[in-house]
HTML snippet that shows the backbone in 3Dmol.js (N, CA, C, O; Angstrom):
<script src="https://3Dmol.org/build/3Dmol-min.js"></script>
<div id="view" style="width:600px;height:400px;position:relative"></div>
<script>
const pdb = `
ATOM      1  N   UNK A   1      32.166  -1.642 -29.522  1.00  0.00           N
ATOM      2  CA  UNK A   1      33.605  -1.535 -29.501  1.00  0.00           C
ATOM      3  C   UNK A   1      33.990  -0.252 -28.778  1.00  0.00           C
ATOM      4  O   UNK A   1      33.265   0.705 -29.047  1.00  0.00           O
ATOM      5  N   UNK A   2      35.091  -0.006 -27.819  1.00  0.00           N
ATOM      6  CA  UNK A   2      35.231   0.176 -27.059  1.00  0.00           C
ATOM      7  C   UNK A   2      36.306   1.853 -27.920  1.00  0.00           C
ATOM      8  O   UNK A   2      36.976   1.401 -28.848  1.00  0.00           O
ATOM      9  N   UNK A   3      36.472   3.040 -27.811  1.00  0.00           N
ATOM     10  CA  UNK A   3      37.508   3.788 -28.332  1.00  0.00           C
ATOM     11  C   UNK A   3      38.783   3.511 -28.000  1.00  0.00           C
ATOM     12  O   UNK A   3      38.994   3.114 -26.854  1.00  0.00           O
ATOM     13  N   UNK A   4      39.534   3.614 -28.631  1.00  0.00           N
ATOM     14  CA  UNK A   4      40.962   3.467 -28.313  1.00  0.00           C
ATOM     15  C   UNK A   4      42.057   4.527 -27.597  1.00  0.00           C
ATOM     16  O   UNK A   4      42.473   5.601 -28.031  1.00  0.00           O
ATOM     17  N   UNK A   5      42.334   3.912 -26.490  1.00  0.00           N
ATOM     18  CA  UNK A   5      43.005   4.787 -25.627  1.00  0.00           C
ATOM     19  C   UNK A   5      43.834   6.241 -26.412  1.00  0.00           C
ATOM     20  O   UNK A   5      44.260   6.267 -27.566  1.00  0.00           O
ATOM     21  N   UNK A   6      43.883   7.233 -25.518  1.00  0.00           N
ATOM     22  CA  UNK A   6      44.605   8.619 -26.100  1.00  0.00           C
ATOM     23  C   UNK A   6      46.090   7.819 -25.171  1.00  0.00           C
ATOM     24  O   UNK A   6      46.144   7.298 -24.057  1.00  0.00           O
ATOM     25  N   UNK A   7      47.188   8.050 -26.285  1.00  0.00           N
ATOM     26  CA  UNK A   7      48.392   7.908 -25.202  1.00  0.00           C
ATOM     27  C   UNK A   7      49.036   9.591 -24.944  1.00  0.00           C
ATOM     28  O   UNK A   7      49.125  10.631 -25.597  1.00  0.00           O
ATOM     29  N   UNK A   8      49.433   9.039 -23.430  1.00  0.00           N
ATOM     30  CA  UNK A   8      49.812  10.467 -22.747  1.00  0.00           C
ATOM     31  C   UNK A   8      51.400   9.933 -22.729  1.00  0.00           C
ATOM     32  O   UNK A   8      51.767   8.812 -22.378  1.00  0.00           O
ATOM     33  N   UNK A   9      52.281  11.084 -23.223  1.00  0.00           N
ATOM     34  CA  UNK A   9      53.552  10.671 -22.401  1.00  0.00           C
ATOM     35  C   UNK A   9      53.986  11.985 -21.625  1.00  0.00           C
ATOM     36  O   UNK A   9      53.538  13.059 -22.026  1.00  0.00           O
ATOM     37  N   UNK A  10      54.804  11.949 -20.579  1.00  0.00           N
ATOM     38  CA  UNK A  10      55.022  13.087 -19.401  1.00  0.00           C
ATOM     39  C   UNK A  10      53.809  12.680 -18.576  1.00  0.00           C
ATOM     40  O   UNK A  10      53.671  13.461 -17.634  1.00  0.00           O
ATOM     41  N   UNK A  11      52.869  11.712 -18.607  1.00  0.00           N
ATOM     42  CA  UNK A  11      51.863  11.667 -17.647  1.00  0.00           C
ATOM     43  C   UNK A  11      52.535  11.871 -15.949  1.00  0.00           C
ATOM     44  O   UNK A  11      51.629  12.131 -15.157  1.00  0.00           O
ATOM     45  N   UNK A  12      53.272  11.830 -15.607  1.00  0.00           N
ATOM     46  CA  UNK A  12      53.641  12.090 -13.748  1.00  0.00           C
ATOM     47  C   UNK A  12      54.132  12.739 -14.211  1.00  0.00           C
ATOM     48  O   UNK A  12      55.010  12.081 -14.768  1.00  0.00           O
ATOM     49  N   UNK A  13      54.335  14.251 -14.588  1.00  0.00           N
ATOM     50  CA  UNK A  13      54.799  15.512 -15.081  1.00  0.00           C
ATOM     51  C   UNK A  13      54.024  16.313 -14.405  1.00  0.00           C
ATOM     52  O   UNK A  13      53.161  15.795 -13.696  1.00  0.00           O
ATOM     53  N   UNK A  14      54.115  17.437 -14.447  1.00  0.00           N
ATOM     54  CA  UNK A  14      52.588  18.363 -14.103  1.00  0.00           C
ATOM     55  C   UNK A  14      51.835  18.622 -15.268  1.00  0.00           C
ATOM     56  O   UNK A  14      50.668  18.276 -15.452  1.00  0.00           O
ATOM     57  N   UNK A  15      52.410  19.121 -15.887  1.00  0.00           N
ATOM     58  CA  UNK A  15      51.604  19.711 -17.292  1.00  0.00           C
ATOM     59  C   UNK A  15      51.275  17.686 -17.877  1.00  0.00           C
ATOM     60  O   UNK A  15      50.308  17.858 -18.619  1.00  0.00           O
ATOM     61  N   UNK A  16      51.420  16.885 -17.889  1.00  0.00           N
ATOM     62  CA  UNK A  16      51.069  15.755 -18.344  1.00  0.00           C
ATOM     63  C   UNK A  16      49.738  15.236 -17.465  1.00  0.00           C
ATOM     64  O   UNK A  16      48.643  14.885 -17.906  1.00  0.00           O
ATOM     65  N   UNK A  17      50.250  15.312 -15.910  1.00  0.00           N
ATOM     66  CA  UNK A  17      49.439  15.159 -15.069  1.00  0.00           C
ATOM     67  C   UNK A  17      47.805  15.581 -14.818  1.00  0.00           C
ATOM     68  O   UNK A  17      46.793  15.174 -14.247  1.00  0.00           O
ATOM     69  N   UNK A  18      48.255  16.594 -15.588  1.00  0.00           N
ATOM     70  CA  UNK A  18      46.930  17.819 -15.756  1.00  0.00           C
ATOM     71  C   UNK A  18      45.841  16.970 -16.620  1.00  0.00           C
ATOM     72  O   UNK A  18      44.750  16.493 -16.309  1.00  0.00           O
ATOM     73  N   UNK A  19      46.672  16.980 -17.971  1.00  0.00           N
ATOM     74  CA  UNK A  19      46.379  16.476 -19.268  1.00  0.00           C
ATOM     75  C   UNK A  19      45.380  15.150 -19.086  1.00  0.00           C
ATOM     76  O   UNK A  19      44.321  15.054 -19.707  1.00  0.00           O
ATOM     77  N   UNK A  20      45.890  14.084 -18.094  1.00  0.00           N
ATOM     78  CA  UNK A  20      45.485  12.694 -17.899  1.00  0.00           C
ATOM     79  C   UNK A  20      44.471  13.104 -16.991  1.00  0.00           C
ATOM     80  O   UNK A  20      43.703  12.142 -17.024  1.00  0.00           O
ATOM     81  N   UNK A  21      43.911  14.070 -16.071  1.00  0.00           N
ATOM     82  CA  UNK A  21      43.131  13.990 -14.891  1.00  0.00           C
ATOM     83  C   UNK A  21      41.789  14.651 -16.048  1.00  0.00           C
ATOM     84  O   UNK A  21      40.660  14.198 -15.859  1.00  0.00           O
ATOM     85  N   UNK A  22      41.912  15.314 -16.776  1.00  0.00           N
ATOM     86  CA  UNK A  22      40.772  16.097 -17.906  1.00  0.00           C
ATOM     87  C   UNK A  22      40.865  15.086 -18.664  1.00  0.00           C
ATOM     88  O   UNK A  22      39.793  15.236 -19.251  1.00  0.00           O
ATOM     89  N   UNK A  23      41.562  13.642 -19.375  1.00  0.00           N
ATOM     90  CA  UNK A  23      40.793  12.781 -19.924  1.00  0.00           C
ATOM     91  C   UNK A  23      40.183  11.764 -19.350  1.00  0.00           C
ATOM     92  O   UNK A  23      39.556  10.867 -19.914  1.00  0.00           O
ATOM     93  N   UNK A  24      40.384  11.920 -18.157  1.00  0.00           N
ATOM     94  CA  UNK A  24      39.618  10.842 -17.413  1.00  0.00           C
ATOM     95  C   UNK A  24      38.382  11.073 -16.737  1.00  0.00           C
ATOM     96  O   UNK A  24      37.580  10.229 -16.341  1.00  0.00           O
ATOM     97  N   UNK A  25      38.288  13.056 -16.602  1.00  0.00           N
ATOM     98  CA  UNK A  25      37.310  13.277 -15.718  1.00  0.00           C
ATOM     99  C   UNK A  25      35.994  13.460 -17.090  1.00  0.00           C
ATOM    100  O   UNK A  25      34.808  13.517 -16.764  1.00  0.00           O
ATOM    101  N   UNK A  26      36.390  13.530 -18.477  1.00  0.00           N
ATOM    102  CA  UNK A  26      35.747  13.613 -19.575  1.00  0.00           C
ATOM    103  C   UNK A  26      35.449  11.905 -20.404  1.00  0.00           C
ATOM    104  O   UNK A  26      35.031  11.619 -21.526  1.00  0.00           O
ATOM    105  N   UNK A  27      35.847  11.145 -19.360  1.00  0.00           N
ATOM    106  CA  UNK A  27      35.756   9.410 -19.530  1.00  0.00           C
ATOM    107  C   UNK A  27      36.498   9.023 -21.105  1.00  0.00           C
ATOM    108  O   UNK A  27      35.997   8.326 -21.988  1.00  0.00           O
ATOM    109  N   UNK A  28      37.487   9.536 -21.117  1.00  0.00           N
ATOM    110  CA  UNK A  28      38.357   9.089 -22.157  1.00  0.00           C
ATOM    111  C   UNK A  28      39.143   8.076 -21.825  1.00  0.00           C
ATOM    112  O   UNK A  28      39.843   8.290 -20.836  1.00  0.00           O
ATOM    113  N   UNK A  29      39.293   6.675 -22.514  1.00  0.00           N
ATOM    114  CA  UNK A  29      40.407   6.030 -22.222  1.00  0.00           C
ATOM    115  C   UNK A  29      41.535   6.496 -22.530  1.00  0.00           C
ATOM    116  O   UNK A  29      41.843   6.866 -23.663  1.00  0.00           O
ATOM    117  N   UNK A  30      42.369   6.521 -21.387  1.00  0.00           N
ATOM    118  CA  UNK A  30      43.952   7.149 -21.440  1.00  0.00           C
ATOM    119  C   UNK A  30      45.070   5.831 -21.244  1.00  0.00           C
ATOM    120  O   UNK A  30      45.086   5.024 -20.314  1.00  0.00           O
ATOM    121  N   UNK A  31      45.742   5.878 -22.111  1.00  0.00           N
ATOM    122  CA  UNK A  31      47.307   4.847 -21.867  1.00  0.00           C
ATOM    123  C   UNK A  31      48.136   5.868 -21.325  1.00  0.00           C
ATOM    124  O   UNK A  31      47.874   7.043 -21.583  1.00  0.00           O
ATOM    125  N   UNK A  32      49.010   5.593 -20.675  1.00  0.00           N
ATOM    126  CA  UNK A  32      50.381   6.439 -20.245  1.00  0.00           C
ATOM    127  C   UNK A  32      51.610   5.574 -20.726  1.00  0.00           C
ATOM    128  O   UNK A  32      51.834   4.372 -20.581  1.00  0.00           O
ATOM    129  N   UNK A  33      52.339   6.580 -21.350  1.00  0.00           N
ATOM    130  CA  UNK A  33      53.816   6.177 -22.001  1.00  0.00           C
ATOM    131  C   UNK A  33      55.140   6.653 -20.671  1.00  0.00           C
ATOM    132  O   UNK A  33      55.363   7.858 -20.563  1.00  0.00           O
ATOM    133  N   UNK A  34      55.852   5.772 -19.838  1.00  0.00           N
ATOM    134  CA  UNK A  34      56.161   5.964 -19.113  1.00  0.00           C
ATOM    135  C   UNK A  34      57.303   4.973 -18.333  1.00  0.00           C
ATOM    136  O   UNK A  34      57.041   3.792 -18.106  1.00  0.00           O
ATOM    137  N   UNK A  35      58.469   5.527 -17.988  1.00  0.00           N
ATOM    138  CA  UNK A  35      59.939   5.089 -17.515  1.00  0.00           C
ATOM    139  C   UNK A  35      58.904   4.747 -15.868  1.00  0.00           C
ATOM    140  O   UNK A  35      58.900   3.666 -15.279  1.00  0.00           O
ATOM    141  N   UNK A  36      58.320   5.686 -15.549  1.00  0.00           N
ATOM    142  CA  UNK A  36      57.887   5.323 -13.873  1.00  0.00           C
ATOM    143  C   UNK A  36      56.493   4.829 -13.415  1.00  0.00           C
ATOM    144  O   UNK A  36      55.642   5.430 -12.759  1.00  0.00           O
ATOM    145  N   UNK A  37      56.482   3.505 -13.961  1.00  0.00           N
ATOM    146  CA  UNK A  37      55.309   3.129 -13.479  1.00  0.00           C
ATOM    147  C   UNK A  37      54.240   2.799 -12.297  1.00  0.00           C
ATOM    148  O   UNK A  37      53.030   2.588 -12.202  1.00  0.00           O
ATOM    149  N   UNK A  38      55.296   2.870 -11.513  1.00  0.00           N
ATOM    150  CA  UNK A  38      54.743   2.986  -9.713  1.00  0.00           C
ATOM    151  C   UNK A  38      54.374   4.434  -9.476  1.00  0.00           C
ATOM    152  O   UNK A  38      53.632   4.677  -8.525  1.00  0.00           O
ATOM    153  N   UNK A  39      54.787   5.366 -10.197  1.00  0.00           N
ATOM    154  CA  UNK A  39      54.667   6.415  -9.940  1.00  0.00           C
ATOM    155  C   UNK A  39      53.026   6.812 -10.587  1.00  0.00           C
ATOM    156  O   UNK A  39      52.061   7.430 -10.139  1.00  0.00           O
ATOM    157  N   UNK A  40      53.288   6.187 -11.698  1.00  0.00           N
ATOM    158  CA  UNK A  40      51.680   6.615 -12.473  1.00  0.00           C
ATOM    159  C   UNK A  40      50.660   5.519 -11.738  1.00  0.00           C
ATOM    160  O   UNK A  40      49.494   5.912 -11.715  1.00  0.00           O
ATOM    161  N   UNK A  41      50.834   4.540 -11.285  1.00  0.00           N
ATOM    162  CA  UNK A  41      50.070   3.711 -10.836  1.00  0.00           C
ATOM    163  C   UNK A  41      49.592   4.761  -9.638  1.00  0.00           C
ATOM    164  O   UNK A  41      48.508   5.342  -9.579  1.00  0.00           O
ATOM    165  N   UNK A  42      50.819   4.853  -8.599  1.00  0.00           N
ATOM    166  CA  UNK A  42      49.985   5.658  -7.237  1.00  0.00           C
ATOM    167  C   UNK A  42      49.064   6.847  -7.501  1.00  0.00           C
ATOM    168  O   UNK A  42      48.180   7.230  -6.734  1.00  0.00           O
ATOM    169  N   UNK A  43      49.522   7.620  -9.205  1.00  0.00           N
ATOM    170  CA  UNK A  43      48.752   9.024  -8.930  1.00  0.00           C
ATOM    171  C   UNK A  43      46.921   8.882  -9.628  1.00  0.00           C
ATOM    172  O   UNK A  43      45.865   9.471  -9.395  1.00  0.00           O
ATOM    173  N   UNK A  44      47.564   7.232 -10.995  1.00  0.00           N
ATOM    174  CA  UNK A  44      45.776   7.341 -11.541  1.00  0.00           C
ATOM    175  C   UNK A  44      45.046   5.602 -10.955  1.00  0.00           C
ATOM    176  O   UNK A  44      43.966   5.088 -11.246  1.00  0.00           O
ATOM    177  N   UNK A  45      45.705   5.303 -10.433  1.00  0.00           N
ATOM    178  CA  UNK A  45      44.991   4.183 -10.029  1.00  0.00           C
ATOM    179  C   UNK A  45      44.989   2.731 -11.243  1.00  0.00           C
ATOM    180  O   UNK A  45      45.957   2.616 -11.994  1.00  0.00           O
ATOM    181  N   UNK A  46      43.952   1.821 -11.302  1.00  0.00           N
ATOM    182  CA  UNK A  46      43.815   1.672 -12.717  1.00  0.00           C
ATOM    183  C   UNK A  46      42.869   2.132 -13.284  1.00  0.00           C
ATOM    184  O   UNK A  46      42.120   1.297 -13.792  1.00  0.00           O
ATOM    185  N   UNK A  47      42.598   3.202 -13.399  1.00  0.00           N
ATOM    186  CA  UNK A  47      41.395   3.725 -14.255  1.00  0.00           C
ATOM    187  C   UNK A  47      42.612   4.397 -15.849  1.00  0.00           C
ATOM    188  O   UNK A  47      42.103   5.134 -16.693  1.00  0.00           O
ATOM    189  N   UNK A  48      43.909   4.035 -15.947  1.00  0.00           N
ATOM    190  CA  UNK A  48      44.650   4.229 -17.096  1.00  0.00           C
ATOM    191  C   UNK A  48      45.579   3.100 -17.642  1.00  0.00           C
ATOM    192  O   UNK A  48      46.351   2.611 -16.817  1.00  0.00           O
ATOM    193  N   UNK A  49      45.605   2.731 -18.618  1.00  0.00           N
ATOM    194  CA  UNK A  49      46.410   1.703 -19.494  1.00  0.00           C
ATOM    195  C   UNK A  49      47.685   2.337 -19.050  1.00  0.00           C
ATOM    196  O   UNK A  49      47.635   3.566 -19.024  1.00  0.00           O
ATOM    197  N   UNK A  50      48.878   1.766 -18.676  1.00  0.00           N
ATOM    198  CA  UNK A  50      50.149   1.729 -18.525  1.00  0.00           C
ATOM    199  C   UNK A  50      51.068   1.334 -19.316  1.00  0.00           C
ATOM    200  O   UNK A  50      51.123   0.124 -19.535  1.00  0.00           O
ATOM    201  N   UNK A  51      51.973   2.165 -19.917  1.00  0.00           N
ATOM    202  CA  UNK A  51      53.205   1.065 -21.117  1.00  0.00           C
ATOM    203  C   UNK A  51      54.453   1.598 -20.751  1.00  0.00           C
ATOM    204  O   UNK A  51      54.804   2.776 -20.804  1.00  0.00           O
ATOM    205  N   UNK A  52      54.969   0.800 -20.446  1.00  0.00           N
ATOM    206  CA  UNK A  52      56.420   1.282 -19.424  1.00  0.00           C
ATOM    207  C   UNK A  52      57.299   1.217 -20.656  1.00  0.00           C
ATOM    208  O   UNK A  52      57.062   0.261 -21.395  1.00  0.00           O
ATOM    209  N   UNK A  53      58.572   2.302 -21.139  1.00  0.00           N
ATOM    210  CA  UNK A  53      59.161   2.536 -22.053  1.00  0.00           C
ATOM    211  C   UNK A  53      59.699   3.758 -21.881  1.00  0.00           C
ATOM    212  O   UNK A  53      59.516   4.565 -20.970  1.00  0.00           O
ATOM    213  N   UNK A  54      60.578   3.838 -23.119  1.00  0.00           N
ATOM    214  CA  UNK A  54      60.740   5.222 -23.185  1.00  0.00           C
ATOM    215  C   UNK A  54      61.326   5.536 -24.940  1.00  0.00           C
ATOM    216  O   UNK A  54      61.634   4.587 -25.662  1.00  0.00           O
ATOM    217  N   UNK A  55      61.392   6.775 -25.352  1.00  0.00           N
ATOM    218  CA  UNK A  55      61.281   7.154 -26.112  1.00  0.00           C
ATOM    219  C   UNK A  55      62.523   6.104 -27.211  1.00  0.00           C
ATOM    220  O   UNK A  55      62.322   5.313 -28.133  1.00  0.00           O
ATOM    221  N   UNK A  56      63.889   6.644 -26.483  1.00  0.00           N
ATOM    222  CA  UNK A  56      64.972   5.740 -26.659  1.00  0.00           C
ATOM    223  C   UNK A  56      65.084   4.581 -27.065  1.00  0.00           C
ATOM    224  O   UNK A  56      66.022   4.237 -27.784  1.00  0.00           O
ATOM    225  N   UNK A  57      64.114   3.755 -26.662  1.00  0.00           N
ATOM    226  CA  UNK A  57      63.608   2.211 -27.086  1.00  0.00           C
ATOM    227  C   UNK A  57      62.526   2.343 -28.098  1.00  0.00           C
ATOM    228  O   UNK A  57      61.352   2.628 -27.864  1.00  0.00           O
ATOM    229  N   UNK A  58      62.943   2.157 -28.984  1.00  0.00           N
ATOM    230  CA  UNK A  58      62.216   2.085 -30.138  1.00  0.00           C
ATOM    231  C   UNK A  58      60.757   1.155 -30.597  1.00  0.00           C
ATOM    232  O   UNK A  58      59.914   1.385 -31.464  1.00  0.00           O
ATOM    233  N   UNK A  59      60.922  -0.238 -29.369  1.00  0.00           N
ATOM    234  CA  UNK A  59      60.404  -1.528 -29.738  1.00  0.00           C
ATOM    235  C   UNK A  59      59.086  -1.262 -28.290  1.00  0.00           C
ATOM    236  O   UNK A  59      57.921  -1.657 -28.288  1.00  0.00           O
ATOM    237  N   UNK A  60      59.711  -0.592 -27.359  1.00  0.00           N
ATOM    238  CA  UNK A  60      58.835   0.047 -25.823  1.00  0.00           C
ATOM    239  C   UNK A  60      57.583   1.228 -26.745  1.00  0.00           C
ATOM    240  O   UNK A  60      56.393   1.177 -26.436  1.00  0.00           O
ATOM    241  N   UNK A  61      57.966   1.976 -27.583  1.00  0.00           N
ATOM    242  CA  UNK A  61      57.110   2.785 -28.212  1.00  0.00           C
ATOM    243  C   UNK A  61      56.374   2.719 -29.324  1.00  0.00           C
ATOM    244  O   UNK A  61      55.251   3.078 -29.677  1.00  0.00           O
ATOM    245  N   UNK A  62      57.542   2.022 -29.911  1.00  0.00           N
ATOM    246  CA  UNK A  62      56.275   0.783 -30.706  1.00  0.00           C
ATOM    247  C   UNK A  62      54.771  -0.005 -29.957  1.00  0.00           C
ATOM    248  O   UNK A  62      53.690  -0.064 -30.543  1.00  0.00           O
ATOM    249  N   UNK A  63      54.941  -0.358 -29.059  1.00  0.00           N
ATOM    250  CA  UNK A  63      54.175  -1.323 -28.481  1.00  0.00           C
ATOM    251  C   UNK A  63      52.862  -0.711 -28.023  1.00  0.00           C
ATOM    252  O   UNK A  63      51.704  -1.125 -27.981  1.00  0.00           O
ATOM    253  N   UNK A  64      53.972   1.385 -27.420  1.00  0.00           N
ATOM    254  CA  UNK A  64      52.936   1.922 -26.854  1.00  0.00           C
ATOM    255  C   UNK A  64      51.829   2.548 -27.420  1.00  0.00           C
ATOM    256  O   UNK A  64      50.798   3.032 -26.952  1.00  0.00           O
ATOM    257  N   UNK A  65      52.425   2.385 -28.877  1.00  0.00           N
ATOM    258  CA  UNK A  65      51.384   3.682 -29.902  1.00  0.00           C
ATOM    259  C   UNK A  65      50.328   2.326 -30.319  1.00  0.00           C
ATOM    260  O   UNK A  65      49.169   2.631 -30.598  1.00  0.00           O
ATOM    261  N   UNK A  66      50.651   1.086 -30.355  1.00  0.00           N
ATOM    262  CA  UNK A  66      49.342  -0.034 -31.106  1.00  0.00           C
ATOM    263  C   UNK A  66      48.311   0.701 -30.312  1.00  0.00           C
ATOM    264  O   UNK A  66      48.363   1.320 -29.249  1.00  0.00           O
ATOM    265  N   UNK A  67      47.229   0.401 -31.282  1.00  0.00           N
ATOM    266  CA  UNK A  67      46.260   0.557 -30.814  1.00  0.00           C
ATOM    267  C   UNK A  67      45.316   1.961 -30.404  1.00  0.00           C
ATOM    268  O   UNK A  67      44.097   2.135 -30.421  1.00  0.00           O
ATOM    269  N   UNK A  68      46.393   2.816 -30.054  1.00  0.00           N
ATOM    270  CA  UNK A  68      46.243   3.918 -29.539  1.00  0.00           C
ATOM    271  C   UNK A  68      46.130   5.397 -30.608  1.00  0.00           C
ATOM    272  O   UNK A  68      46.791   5.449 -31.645  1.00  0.00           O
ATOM    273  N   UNK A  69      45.176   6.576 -30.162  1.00  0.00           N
ATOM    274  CA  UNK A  69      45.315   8.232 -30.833  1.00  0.00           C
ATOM    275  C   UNK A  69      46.356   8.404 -30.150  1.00  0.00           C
ATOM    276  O   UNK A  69      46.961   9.474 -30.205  1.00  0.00           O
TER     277      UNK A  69
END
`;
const viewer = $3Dmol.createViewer("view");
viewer.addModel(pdb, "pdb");
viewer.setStyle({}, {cartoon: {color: "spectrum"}});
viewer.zoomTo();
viewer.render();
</script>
């Protein structure tokens, strides 16, 4: 069984950005909590789980924490 993704939110941030490039270069599965998903797509590729939302939406952050540290 596989660990369960760390969720990042601010991932296309800098200080978030940072955060996601050290769990990936340490082979952590990372989700990103995130309004801009083209944006996180161009910077991690798919080597990160994506959950488009935002804080505001209650049912978007719900969805994003299943599963996830």
């Amino acid at each position: 069984m596989s660990p369960a993704p760390i969720l990042v939110t601010g991932a296309t941030g800098r200080l978030g950005r940072l955060v996601v490039e050290r769990l990936i270069a340490l082979e952590q599965p990372v989700r990103v909590f995130t309004r801009r998903p083209e944006t996180a797509r161009k910077l991690f590729g798919k080597v990160v789980q994506i959950a488009l939302g935002e804080f505001a939406d209650g049912t978007s952050l719900e969805a994003a924490l299943r599963g996830a540290e």
